[in-house]
C-alpha positions as CSV (number, residue, x, y, z in Angstrom):
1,X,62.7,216.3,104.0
2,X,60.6,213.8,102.5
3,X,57.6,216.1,102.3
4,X,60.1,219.1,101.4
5,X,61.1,216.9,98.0
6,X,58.1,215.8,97.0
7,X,57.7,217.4,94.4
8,X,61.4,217.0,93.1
9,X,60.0,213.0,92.8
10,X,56.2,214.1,91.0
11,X,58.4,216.2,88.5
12,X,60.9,213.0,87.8
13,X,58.0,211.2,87.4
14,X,56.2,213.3,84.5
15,X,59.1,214.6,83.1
16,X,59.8,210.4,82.5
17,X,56.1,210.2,81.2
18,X,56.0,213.1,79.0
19,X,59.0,212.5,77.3
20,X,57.9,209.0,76.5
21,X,60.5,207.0,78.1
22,X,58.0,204.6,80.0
23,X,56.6,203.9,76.0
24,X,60.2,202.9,75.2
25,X,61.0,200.4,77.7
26,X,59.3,196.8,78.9
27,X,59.4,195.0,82.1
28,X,61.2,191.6,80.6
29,X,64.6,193.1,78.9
30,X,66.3,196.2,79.3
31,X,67.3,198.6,77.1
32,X,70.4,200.9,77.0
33,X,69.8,204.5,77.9
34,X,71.8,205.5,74.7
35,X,69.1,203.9,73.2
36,X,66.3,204.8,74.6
37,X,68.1,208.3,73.6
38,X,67.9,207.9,70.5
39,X,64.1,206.4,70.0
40,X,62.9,209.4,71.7
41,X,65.5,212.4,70.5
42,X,66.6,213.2,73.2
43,X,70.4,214.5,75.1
44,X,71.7,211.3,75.9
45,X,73.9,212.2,79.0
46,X,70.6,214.3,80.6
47,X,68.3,211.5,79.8
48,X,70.8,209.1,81.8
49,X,70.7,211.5,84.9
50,X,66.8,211.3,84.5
51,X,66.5,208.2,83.8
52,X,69.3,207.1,87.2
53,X,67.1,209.3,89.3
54,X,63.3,207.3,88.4
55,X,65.2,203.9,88.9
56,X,66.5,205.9,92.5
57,X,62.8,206.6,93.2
58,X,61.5,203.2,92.1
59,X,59.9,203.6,88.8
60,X,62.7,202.1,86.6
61,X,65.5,199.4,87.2
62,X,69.1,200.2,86.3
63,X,71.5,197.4,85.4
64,X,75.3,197.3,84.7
65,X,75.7,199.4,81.6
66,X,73.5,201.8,82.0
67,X,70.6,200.0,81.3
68,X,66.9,200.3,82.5
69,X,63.9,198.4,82.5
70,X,60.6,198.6,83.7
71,X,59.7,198.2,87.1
72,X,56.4,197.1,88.9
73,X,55.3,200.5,89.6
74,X,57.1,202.1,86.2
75,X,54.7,199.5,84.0
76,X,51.7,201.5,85.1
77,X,53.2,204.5,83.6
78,X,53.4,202.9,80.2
79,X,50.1,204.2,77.8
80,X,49.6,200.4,76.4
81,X,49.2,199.0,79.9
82,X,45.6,197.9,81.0
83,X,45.3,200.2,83.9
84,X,47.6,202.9,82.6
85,X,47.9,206.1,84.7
86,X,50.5,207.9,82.0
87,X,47.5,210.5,81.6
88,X,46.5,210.9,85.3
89,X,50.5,212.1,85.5
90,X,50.6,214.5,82.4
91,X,47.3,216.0,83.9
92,X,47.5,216.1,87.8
93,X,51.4,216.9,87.3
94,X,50.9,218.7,84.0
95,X,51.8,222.3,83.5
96,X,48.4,223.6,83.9
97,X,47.5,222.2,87.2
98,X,51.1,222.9,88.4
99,X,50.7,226.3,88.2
100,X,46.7,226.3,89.0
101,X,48.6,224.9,92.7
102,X,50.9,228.0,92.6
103,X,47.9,230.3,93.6
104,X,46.8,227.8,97.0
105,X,48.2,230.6,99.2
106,X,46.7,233.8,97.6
107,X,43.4,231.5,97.5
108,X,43.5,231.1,101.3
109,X,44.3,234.6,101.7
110,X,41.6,235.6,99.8
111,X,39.0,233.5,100.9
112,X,38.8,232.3,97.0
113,X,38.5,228.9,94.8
114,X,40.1,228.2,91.5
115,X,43.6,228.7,90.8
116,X,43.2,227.5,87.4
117,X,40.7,230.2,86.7
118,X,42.9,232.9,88.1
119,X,46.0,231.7,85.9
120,X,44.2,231.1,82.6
121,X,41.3,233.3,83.1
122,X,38.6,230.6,83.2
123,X,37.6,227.1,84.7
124,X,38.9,223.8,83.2
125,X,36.3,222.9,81.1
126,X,36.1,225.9,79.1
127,X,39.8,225.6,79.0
128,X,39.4,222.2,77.8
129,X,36.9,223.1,74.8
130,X,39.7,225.3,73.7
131,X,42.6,223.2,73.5
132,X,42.1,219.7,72.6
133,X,45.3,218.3,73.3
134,X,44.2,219.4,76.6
135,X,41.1,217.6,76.3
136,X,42.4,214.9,74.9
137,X,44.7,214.1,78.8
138,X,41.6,215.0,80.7
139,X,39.7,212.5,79.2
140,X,42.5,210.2,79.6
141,X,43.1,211.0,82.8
142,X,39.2,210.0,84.0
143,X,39.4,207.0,82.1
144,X,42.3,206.2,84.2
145,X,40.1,205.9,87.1
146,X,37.3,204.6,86.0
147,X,39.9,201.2,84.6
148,X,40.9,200.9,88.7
149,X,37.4,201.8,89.9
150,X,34.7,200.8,87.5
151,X,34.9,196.7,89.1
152,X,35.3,198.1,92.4
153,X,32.0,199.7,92.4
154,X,30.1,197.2,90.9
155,X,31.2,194.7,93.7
156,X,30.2,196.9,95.7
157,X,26.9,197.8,95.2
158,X,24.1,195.3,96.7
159,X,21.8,193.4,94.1
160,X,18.4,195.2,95.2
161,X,19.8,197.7,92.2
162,X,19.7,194.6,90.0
163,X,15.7,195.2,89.2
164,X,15.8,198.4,88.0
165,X,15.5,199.0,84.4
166,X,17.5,202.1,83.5
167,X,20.2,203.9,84.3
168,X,21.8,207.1,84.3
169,X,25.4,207.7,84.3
170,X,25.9,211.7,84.3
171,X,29.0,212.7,83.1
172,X,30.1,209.1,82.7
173,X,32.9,209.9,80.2
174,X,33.3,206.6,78.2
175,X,30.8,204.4,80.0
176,X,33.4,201.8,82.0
177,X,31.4,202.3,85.1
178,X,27.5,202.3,83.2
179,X,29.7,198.9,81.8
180,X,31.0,197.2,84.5
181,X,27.2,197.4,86.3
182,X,25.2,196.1,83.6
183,X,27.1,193.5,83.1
184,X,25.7,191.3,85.4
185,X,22.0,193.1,85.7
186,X,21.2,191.3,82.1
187,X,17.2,193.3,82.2
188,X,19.0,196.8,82.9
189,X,19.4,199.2,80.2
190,X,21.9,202.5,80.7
191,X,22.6,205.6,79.4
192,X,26.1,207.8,79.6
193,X,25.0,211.5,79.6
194,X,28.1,214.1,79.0
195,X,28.1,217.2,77.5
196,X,27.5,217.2,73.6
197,X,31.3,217.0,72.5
198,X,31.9,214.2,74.8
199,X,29.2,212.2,73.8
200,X,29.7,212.3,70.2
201,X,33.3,211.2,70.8
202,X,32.3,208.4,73.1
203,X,33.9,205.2,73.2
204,X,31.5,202.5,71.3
205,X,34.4,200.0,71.6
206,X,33.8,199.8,75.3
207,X,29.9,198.4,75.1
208,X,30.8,196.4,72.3
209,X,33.6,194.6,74.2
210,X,31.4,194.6,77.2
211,X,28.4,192.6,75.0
212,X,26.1,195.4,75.6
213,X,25.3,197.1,72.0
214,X,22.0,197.6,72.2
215,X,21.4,198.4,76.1
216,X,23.6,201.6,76.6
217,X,23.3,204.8,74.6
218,X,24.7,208.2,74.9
219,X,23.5,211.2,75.1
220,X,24.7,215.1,74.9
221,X,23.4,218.0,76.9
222,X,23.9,220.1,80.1
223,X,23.3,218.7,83.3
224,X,22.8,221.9,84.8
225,X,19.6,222.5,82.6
226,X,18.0,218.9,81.9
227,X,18.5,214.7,82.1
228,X,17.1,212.1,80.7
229,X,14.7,210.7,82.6
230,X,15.8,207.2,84.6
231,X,15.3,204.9,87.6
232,X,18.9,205.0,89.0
233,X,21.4,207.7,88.4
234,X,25.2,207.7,88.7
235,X,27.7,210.1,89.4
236,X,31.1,209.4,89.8
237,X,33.9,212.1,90.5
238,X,31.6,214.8,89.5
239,X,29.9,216.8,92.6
240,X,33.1,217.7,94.2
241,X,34.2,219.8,90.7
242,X,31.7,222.0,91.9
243,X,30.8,224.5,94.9
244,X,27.7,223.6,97.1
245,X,24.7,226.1,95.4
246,X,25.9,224.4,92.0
247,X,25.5,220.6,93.5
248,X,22.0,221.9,94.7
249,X,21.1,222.9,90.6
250,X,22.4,219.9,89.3
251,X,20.7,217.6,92.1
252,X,17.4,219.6,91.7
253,X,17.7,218.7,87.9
254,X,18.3,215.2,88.7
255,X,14.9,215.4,91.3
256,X,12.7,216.2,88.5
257,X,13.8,213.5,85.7
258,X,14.1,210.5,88.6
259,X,11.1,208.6,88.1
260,X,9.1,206.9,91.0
261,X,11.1,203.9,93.1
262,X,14.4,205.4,91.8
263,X,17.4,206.7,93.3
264,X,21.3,208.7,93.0
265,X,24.0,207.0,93.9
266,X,27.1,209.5,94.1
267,X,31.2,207.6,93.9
268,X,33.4,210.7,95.6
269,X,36.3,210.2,98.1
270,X,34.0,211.4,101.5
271,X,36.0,213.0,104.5
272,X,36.3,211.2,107.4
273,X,36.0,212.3,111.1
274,X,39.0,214.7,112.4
275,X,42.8,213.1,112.6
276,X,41.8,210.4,110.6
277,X,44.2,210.5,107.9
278,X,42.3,209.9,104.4
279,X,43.0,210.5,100.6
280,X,40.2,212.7,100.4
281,X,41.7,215.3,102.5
282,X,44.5,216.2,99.7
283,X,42.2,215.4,96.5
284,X,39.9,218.5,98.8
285,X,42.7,221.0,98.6
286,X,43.3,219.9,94.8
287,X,39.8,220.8,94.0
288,X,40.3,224.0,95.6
289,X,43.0,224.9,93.2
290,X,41.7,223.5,90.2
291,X,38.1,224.3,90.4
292,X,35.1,226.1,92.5
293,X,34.4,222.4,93.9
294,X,35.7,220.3,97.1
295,X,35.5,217.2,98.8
296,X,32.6,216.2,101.6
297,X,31.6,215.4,104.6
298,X,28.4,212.9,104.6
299,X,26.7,215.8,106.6
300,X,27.8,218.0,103.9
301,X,26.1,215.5,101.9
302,X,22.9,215.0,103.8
303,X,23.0,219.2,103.8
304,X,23.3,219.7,99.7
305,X,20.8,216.9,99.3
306,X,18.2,218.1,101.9
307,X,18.2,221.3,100.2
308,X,17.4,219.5,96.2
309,X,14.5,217.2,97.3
310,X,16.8,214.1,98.7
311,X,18.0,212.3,101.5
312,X,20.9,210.2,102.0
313,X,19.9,206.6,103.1
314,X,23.1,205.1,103.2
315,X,27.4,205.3,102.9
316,X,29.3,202.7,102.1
317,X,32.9,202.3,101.8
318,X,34.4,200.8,98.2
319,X,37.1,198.2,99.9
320,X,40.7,198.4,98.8
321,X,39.8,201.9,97.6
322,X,39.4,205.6,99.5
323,X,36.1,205.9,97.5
324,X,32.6,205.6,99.1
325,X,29.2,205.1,97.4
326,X,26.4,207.8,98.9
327,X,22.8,206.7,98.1
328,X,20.6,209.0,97.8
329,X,16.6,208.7,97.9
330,X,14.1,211.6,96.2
331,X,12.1,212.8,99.5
């Protein structure tokens, strides 16, 4: 039954986010849900019933009166909080995706990817260019996970990457992760590579604060046509948006830019052996709805390498996380 109302508990949970009701609450005093009514215009009887049920699923915490507050899990939910995930939830449980999920079985059936494109009648990028508020979450939404992963890599990765001089983050969003590595790697330069629109609206708060103006840049194109040339490239969450003769282009376009000594270094949740219960089973049938892309294997890896001019030297886990870190080398 659990499994049966799961989704009863995901739609509780945006519906809470979207309205704004984690924005209009703290963790330290609560707040009466006739209140909280009224700051957000909203029914006040419906928003108690909403409001009961997220405190019933752990989110919130009701006290006598009908008040709320935050509680450890419902502060994450809040959009001011360090390591929000208020726009992971309006994306992954958004309307878009939602119904993007709706077309898993007809996919199966018909040996297809990419609900999304079947409901809106093309992929989530090009439905992103057209609707900026759109946009606007997805970006969100990969900036949530690069706050929780961004230190978790870098603590990761060994310092025999310290030496190199430049890198390349492709599709690197914002730049946390290009960030959090050259922070410490005080002779390394970076660059964050996204597509033109991206760029230009790039985050220049984030290498200020990190005390690297100066050594990170950013720049626009396609990464399916050309890179800037570098000794180590990055790719986080960016392979498995796309099917395996697409991974081969972009991974033959990284090939001819990498320059002699260098390396790729791919961030994805890898699939384990069989019955070995792993988050990157679930995010794989995601990408099947939502995109022509999946989750891998590391012989799926080795495989879309082998074929672009690379071979994978090495896998390594990212502790206290279900991401892994595959190193390519150019052959």
């Amino acid at each position: 039954m659990d499994l049966v109302t799961g989704q009863w508990r995901s739609q509780v949970l945006q519906a809470g986010v979207a309205l704004g009701i984690y924005d209009a609450l703290s963790a330290s005093q609560s707040s009466a849900a006739t209140a909280v009514a009224a700051q957000i215009g909203v029914d006040e009887a419906l928003l108690y019933r909403l409001m009961r049920a997220s405190a019933g699923i752990g989110l919130l915490v009701e006290e006598e009166g009908a008040r709320f507050r935050l509680s450890g899990t419902g502060q994450f939910l809040s959009a001011d909080h360090p390591q929000t995930l208020r726009d992971m939830v309006l994306l992954n449980i958004g309307p878009e995706l939602y119904a993007a999920w709706a077309h898993l079985p007809a996919l199966i059936r018909d040996g297809e990817h990419d609900g999304f494109r079947r409901e809106f009648g093309h992929i989530v990028f090009d439905h992103a260019r057209e609707h900026p508020a759109f946009a606007e979450v997805v970006q969100g939404a990969m900036t949530c996970l690069s706050t929780m992963e961004a230190e978790a890599v870098r603590a990761t990765l060994d310092r025999r990457h310290a030496a190199q001089e430049l890198f390349c983050d492709v599709g690197g969003g914002h730049g946390y992760l290009l960030a959090a590595l050259l922070r410490d790697r005080p002779q390394a330069k970076g660059i964050v590579f996204e597509l033109p629109e991206v760029a230009v609206a790039g985050d220049a708060g984030i290498t200020a604060k990190a005390g690297l103006v100066g050594r990170i840049s950013r720049q626009g194109g396609d990464m399916f046509e050309a890179v800037p040339e570098a000794d180590i490239y990055l790719m986080k969450h960016v392979l498995h948006d796309w099917n395996d003769d697409e991974c081969r282009q972009i991974l033959r376009v990284i090939r001819k830019s990498v320059r002699e000594g260098g390396r790729l270094l791919i961030v994805e949740w890898v699939v384990p052996g069989p019955n070995e219960p792993h988050f990157a089973t679930l995010v794989d049938i995601h990408m099947l709805c939502a995109s022509s892309g999946r989750e891998r294997t590391r012989a799926e890896f080795e495989a879309i390498g082998a074929d672009s001019g690379w071979h994978v030297t090495n896998v390594w886990d990212v502790p206290q996380t279900p991401l892994a870190i595959v190193e390519f080398d150019p052959v």
